[in-house]
C-alpha positions as CSV (number, residue, x, y, z in Angstrom):
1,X,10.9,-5.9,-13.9
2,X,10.2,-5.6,-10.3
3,X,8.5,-7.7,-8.1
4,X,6.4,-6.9,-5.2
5,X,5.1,-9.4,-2.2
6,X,3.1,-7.6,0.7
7,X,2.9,-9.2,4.4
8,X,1.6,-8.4,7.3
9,X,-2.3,-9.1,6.7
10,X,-4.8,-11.3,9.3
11,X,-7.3,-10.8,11.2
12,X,-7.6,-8.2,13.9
13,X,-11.1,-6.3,16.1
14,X,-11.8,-3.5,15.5
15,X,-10.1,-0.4,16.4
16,X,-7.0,-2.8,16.7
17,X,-3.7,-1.8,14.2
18,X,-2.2,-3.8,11.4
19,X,1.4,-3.1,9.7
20,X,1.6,-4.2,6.0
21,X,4.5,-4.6,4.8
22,X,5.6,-4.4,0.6
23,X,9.2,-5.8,0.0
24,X,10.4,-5.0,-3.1
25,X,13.0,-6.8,-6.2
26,X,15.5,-5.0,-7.5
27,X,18.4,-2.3,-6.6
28,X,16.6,0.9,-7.6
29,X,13.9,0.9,-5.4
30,X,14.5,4.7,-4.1
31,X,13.2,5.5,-7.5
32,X,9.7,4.0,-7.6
33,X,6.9,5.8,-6.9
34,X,4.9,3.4,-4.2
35,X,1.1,2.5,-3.4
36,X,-1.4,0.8,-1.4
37,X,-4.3,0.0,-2.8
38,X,-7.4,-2.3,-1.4
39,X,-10.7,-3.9,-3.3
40,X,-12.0,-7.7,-3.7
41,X,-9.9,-9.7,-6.0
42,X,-10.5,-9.1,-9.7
43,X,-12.6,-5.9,-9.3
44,X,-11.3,-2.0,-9.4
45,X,-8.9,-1.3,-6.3
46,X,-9.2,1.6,-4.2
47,X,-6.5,4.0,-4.0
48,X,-5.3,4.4,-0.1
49,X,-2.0,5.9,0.0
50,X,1.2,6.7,-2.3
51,X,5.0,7.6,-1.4
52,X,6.9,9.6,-4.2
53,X,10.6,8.7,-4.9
54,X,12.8,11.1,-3.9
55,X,11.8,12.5,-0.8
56,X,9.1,10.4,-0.5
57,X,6.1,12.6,-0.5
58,X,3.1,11.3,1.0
59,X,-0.9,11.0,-0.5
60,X,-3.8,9.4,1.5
61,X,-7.7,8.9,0.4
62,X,-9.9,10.4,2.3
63,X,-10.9,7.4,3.8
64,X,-7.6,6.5,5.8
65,X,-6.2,9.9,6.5
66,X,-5.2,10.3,9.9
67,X,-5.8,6.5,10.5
68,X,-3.3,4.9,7.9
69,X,0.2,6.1,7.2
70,X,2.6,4.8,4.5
71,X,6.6,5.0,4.9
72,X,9.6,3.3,2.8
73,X,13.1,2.1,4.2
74,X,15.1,2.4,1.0
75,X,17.6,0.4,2.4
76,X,15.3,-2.9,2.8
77,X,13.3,-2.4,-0.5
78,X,10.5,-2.2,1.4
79,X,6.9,-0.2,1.6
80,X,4.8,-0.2,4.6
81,X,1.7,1.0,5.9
82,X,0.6,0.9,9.2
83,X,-3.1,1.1,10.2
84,X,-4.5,2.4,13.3
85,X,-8.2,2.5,14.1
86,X,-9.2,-0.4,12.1
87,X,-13.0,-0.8,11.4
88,X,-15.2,-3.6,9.9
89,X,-15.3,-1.5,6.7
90,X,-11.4,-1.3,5.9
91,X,-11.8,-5.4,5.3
92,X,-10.9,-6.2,1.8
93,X,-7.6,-7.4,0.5
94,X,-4.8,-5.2,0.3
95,X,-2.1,-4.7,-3.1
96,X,0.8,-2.6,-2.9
97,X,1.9,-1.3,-6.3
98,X,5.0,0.8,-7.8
99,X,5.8,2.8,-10.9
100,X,9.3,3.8,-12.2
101,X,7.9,7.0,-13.7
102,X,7.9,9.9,-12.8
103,X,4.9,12.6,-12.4
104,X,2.1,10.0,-13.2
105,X,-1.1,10.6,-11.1
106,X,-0.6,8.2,-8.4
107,X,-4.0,8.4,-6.6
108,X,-5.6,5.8,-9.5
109,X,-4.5,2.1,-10.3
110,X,-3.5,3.5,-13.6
111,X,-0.9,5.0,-12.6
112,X,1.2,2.1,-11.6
113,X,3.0,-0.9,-13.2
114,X,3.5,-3.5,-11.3
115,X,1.7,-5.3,-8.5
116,X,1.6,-8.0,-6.0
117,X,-0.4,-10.7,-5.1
118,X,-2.5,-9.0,-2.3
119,X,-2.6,-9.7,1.6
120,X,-6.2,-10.2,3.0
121,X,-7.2,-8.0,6.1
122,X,-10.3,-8.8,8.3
123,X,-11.6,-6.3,10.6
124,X,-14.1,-7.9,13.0
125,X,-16.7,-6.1,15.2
C-alpha cells in the first residue's frame, strides 16, 4: 500500500509558475511508475505527465508539453512537477498517482493504483 499526498497548489496569475510536489510512503518508491493527472473532483482526470521507474522516462499531454515538466528525487520519495506559463485554463485540481507495475499504459487513469487527495490550482487572468 502506498500513500501519496501532493503540495504545492494555490493561486497564482497567469503566466506565473507553480511546483507541485507528490511525496510518497514506503521504501520502494524507485520502482513506481509516477503521474500527474488534473479534472474537477469526482469526474474523469486528465492525463498530464508520467515518470517511468527506472530511468525515469518522461510522457507529457499535449497540452503541457514544453510548459510543464515532471521529475522524481528517489531519495525523498517524492514526485514533482513544475509548471511554467500558467493560464486560466490549466485551473482544476491536481492528483498525482503511481503504479508498481510495470509496462501498463501510463497516459490513462487506468493505469495507475493509487492516488492522493488532490491539490487545487487557480490560474487567474
Amino acid at each position: 500500500q502506498v500513500q501519496l499526498v501532493e503540495a504545492g497548489g494555490g493561486l497564482v496569475q497567469a503566466g506565473g509558475s507553480l511546483r507541485l510536489s507528490c511525496a510518497a510512503s514506503g521504501r520502494t518508491f524507485s520502482s513506481y511508475t509516477m503521474g500527474w493527472f488534473r479534472g474537477p473532483p469526482g469526474k474523469d482526470r486528465d492525463f498530464l505527465a508520467a515518470i517511468t521507474w527506472g530511468a525515469g522516462s518522461t510522457y507529457y499531454a499535449d497540452s503541457v508539453k514544453g510548459r510543464f515538466t515532471i521529475s522524481r528525487d528517489n531519495a525523498k520519495n517524492t514526485m514533482y512537477l513544475q509548471m511554467n506559463s500558467l493560464e486560466p485554463e490549466d485551473t482544476a485540481v491536481y492528483y498525482c498517482a503511481a503504479t508498481p507495475i510495470r509496462y501498463r499504459k501510463v497516459t490513462t487513469h487506468d493505469g495507475y493504483d493509487y492516488w492522493g487527495q488532490g491539490t487545487q490550482v487557480t490560474v487567474s487572468s
